[in-house]
MIDOSE-1310 file (N, C-alpha, C; in nm, 2 decimals, decimal comma, always signed):
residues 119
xxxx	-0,82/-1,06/-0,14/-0,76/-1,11/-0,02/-0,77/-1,26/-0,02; -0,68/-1,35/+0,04/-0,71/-1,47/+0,07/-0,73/-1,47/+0,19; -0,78/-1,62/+0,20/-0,83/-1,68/+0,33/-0,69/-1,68/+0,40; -0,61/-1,75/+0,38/-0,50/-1,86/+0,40/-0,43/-1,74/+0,46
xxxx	-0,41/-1,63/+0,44/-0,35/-1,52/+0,55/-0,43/-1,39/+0,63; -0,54/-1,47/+0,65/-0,62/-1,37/+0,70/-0,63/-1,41/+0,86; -0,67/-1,33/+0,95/-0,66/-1,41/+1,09/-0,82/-1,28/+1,11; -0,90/-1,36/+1,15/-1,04/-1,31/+1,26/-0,98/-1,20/+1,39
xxxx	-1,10/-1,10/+1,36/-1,05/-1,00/+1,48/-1,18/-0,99/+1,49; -1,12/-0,88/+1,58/-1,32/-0,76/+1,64/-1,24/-0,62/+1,64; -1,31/-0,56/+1,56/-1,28/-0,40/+1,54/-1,32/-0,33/+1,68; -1,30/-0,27/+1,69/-1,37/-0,15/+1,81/-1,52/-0,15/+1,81
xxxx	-1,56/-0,12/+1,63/-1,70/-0,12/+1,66/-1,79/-0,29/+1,68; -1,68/-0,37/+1,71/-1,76/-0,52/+1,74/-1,77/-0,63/+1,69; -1,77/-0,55/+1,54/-1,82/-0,65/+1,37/-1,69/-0,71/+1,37; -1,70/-0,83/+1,34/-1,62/-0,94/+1,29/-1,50/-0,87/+1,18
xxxx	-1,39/-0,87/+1,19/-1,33/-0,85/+1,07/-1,22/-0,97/+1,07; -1,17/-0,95/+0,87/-1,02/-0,98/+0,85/-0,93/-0,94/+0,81; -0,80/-0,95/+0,87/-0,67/-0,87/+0,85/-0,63/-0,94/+0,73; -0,53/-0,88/+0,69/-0,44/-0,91/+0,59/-0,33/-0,84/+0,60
xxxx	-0,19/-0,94/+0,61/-0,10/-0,86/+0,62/+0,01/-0,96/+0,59; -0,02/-0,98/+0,43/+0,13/-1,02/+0,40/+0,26/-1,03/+0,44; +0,36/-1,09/+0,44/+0,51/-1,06/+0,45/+0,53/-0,94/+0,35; +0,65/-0,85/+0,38/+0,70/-0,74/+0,32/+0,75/-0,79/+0,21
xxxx	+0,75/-0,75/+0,08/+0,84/-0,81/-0,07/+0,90/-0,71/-0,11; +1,02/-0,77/-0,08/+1,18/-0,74/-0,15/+1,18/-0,77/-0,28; +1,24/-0,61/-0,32/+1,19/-0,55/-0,47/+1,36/-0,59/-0,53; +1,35/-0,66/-0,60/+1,49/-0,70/-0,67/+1,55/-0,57/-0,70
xxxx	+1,68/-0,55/-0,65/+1,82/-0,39/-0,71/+1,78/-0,36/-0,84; +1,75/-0,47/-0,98/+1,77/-0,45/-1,11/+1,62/-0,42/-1,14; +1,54/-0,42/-1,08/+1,43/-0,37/-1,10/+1,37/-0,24/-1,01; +1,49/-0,21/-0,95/+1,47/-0,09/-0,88/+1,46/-0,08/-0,72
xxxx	+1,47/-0,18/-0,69/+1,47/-0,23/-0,52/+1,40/-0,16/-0,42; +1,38/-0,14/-0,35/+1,25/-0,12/-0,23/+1,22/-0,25/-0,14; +1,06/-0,20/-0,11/+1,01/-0,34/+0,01/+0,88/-0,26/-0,04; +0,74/-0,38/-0,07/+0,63/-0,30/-0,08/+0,59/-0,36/+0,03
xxxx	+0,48/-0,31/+0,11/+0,43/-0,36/+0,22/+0,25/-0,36/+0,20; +0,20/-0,41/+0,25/+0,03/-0,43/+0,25/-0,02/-0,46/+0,36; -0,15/-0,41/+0,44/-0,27/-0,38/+0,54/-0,33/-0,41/+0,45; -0,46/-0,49/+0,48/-0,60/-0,44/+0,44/-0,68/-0,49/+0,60
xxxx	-0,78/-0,43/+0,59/-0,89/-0,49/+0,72/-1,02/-0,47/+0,66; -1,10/-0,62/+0,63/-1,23/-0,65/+0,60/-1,35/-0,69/+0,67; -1,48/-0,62/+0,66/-1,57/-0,66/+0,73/-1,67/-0,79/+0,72; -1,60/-0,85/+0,76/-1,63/-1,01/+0,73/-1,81/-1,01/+0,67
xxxx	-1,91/-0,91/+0,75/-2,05/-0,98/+0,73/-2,07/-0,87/+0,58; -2,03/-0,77/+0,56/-2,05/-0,71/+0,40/-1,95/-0,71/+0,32; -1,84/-0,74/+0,39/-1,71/-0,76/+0,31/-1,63/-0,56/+0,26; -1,66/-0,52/+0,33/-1,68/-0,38/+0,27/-1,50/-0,39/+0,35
xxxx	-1,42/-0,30/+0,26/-1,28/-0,30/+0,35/-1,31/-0,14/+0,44; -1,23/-0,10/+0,58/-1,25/-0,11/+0,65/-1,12/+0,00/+0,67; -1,00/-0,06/+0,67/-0,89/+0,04/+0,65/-0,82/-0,05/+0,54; -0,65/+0,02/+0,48/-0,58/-0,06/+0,40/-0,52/+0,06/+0,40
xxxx	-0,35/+0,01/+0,36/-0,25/+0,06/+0,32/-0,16/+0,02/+0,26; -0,08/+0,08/+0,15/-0,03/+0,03/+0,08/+0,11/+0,12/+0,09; +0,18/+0,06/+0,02/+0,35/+0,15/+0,06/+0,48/+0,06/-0,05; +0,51/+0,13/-0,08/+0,62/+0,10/-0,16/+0,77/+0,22/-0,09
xxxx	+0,85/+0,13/-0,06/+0,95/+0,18/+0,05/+1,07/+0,17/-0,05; +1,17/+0,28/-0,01/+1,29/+0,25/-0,10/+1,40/+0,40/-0,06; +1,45/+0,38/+0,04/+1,51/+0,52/+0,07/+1,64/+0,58/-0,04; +1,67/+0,47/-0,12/+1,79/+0,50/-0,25/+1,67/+0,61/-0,32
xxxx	+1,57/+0,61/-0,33/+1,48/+0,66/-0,45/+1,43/+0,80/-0,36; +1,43/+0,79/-0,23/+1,37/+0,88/-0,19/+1,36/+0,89/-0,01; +1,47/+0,95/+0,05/+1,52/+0,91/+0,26/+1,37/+0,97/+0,34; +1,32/+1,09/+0,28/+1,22/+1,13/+0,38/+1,09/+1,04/+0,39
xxxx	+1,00/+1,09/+0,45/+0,90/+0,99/+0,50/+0,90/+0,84/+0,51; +1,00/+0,84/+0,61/+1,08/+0,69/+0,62/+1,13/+0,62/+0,52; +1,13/+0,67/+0,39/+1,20/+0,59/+0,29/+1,03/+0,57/+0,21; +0,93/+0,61/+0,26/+0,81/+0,61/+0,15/+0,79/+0,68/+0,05
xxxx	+0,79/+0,63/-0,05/+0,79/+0,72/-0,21/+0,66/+0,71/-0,27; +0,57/+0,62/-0,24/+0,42/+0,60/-0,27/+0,35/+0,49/-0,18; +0,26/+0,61/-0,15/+0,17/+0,50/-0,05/-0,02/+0,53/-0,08; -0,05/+0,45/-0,06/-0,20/+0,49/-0,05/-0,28/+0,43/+0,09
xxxx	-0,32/+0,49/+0,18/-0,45/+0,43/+0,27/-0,52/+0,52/+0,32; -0,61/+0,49/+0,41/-0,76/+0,53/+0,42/-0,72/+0,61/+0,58; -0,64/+0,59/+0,65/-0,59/+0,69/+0,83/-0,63/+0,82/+0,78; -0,62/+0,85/+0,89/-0,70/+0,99/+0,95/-0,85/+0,98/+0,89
xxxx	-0,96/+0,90/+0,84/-1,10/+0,90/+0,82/-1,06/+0,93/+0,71; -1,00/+0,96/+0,59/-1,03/+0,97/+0,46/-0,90/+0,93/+0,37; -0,93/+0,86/+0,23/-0,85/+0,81/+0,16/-0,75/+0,91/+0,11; -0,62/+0,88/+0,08/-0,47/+0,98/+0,07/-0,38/+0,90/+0,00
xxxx	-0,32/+0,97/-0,07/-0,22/+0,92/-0,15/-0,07/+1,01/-0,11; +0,03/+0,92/-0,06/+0,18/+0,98/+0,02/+0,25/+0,95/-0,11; +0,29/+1,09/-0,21/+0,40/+1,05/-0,30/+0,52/+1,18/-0,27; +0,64/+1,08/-0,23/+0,75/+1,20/-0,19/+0,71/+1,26/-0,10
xxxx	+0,66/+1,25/-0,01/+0,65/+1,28/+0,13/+0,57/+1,38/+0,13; +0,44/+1,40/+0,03/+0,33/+1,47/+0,03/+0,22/+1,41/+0,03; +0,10/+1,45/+0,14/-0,03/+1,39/+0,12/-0,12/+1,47/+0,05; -0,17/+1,36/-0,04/-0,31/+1,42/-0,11/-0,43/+1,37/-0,09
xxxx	-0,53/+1,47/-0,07/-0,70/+1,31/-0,08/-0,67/+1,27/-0,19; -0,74/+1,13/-0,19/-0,79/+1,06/-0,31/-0,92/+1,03/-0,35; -0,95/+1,02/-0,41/-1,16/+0,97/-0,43/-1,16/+0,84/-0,39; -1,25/+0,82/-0,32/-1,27/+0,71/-0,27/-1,32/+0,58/-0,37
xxxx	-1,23/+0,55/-0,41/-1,22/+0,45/-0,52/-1,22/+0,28/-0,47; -1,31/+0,22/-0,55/-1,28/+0,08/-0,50/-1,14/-0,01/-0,49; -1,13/-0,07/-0,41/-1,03/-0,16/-0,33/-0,94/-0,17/-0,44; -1,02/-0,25/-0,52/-0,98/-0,30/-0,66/-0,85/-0,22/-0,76
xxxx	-0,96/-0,10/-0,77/-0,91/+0,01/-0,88/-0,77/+0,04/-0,75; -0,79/+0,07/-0,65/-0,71/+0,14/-0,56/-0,54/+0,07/-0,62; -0,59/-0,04/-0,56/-0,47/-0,19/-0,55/-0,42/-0,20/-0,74; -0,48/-0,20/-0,79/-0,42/-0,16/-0,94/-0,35/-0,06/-0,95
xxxx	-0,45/+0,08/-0,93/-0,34/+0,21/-0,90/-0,23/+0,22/-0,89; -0,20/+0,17/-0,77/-0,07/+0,16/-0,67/+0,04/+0,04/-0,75; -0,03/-0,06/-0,77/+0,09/-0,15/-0,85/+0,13/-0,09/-1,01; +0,06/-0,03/-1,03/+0,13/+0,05/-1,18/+0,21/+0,18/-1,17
xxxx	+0,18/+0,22/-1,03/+0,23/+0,36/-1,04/+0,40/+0,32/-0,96; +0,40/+0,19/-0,83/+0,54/+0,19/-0,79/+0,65/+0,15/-0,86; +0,56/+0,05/-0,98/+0,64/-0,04/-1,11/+0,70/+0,05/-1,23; +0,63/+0,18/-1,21/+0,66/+0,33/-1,29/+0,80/+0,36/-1,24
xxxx	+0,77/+0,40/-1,11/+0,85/+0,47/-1,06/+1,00/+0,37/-1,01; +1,02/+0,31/-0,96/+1,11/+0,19/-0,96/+1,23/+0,19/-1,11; +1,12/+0,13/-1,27/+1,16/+0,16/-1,39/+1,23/+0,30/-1,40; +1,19/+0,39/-1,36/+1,25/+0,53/-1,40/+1,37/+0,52/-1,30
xxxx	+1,38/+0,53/-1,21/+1,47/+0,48/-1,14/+1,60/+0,43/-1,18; +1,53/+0,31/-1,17/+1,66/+0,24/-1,27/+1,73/+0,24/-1,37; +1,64/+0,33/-1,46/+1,70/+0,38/-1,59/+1,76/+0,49/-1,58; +1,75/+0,55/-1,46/+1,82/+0,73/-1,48/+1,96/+0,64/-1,39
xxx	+1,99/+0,54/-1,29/+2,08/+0,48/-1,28/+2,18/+0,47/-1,35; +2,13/+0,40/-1,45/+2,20/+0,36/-1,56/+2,28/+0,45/-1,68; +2,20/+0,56/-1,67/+2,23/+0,70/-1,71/+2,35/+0,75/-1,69
C-alpha cells in the first residue's frame, strides 16, 4: 500500500486504520478489457489488513455477478474467492500471496479471452 493514497479513518472497533482505494484501471480491448478495482483497509498500529477486495470486472467475458469474473475479499468474516459468479472459501493467505494470486489469475483469464476472440 502507499501512503500517498491512503486517507486515516476509525473502524468501528476505534483502532486507527488506512484505506486504500485506488482509481478503477481500464484494462486495454487487446488485452482483454475489463476494469480491475481494489479495497484494502489497514490497521495502522500492527499493520495487519483488516478487509480487502479485489475484482476484475468485464461483462463481455462474463454479464452475471455484475460483470465480476474473479474477485477475492475477506466480507461476510471469512476470505472467498468469486469466479463466474461462484463463491469459494479461500485459506487465509497473506495479503501478499493474495494480491499475486489475483493478478496472475485475471491476466490468465483476460489472455484466454482474447485468444478464443480471435479464434
Amino acid at each position: 500500500m502507499t501512503a500517498s493514497k491512503s486517507k486515516s479513518a476509525k473502524a468501528q472497533s476505534g483502532k486507527q486504520t488506512k484505506r486504500y482505494a485506488p482509481a478503477d484501471v481500464k484494462i486495454p480491448r487487446k488485452l482483454g478489457g475489463g476494469v480491475l478495482k481494489e479495497f484494502v483497509e489497514q490497521e495502522v498500529a500492527s499493520g495487519n489488513i483488516i478487509h480487502y477486495a479485489l475484482a476484475y470486472i468485464n461483462p463481455a467475458i462474463y454479464a452475471g455477478d455484475q460483470g465480476r469474473v474473479l474477485g477475492y475479499d475477506n466480507a461476510h468474516g471469512f476470505p472467498h474467492k468469486h469466479f463466474f459468479g461462484i463463491r469459494t472459501p479461500e485459506p487465509g493467505l497473506p495479503w501478499e500471496e493474495i494480491r499475486e494470486k489475483f493478478e496472475i489469475e485475471w491476466r490468465e483469464i483476460a489472455l484466454k479471452f482474447v485468444g478464443e476472440e480471435r479464434s
